[in-house]
C-alpha positions in Angstrom: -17.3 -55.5 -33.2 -20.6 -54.2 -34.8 -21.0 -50.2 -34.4 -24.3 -50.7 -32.3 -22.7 -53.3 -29.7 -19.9 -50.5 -29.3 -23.0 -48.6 -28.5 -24.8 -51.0 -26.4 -21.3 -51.3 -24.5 -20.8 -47.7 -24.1 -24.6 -47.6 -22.4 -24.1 -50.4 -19.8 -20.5 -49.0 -19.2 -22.0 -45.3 -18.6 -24.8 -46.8 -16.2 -22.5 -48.3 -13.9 -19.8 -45.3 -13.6 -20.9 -42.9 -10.6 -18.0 -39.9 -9.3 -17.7 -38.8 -5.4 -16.3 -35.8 -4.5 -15.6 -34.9 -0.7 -15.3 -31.9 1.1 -11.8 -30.3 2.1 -12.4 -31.4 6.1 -14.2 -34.5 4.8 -17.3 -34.2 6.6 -19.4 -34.0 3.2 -18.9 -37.0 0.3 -21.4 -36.8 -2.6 -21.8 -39.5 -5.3 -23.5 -38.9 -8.9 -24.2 -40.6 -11.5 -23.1 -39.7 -14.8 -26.8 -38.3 -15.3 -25.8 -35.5 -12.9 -28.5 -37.3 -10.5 -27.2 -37.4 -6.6 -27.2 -41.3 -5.7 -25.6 -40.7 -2.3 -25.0 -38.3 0.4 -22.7 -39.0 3.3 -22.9 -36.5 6.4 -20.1 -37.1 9.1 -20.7 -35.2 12.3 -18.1 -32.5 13.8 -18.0 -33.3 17.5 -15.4 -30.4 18.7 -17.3 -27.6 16.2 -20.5 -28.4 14.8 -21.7 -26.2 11.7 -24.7 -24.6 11.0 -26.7 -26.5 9.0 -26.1 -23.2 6.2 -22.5 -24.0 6.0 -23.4 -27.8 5.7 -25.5 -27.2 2.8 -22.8 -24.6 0.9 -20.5 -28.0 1.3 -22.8 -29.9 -0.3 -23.7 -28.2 -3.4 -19.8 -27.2 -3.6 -18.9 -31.0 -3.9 -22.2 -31.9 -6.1 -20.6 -29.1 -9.0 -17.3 -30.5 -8.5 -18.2 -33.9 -9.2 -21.1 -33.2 -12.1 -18.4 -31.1 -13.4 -15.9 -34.1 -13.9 -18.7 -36.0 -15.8 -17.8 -34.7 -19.0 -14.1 -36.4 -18.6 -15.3 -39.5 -17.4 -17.7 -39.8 -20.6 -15.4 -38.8 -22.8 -13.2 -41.5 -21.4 -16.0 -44.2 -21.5 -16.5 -43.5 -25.5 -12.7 -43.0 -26.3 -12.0 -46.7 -24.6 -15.2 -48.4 -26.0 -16.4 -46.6 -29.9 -13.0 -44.7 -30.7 -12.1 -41.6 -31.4 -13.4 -39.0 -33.8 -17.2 -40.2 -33.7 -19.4 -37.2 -34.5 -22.0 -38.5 -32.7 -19.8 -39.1 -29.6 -18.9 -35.2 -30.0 -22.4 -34.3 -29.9 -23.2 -36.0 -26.4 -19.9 -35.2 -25.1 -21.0 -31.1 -25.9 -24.0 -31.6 -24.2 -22.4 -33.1 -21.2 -20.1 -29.8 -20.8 -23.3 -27.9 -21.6 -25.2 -29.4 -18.7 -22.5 -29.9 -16.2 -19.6 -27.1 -16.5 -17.0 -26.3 -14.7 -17.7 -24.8 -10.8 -16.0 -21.7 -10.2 -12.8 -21.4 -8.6 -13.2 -22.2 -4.8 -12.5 -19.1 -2.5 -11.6 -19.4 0.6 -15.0 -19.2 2.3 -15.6 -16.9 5.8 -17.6 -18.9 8.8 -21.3 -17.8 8.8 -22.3 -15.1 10.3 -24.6 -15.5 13.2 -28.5 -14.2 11.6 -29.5 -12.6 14.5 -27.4 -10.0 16.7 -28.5 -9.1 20.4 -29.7 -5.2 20.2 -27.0 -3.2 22.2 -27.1 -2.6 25.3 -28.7 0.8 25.8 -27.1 2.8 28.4 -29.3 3.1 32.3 -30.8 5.9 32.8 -32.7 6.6 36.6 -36.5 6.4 36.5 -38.1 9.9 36.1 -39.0 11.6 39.3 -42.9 10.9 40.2 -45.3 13.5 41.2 -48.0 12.6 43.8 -51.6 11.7 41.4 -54.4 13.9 42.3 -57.3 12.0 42.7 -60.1 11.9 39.4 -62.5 12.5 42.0 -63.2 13.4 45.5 -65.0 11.6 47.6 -67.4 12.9 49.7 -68.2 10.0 52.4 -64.6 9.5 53.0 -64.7 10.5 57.2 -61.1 10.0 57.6 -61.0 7.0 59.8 -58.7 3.9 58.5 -59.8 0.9 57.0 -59.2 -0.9 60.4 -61.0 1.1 62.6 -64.1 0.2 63.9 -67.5 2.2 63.8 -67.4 3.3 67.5 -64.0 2.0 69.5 
């Protein structure tokens, strides 16, 4: 076979490869292609203890570097199977591909989020502070001491 059909093989064999990942409880499966590029996203819900959407999105991006990170194998499988080995060209695009996606970190075991926000404690009661009668701004001086309900001469 002709060194560029190897080439035109390798291409179409590369565009239809993806890898999914999935999270440890499986509630988050990621697919890339073998651009890196997210092609799907599958979200399954957690009836008996939902997670805050933080969480959701730390499982996400955990499984998206875990399966980027395996592109370099899969390409490196792809040009083995299809041009052979020791092509200096294949080593060149196979260092780029480690470049671009490397290897996540090594997965610790994560703590649940922490709520944001925290009540303010509860301050201790203390009794009101004793009031002391108002004196008045002003005195008035057509006050004649009767009540509100009494009528001008009953």
């Amino acid at each position: 076979m002709p060194e560029s059909a190897k080439w035109s093989e390798l291409n179409d064999r590369i565009a239809r490869m993806s890898v999914t990942e999935s999270s440890r409880d499986g509630t988050v499966q990621v697919t890339v292609s073998t651009s890196g590029v997210l092609t799907g996203l599958v979200l399954k819900e957690r009836w008996q203890q939902p997670q805050p959407a933080g969480a959701v999105a730390a499982q996400i991006m955990e499984c998206l570097a875990r399966a980027q990170a395996r592109i370099p194998n899969l390409l490196g499988q792809a040009m083995f199977q299809t041009i052979g080995p020791n092509v200096p060209a294949a080593e060149l695009v196979m260092a780029d591909a480690r470049k671009r996606f490397p290897e996540p970190p090594p997965q610790v075991e994560r703590q649940p989020p922490r709520a944001e926000w925290q009540p303010p404690p509860q301050a201790e009661w203390q009794p009101p502070a004793p009031r002391h009668p108002r004196q008045p701004d002003r005195v008035d001086d057509d006050w004649d001491g009767r009540t509100v309900m009494e009528e001008d001469g009953v």
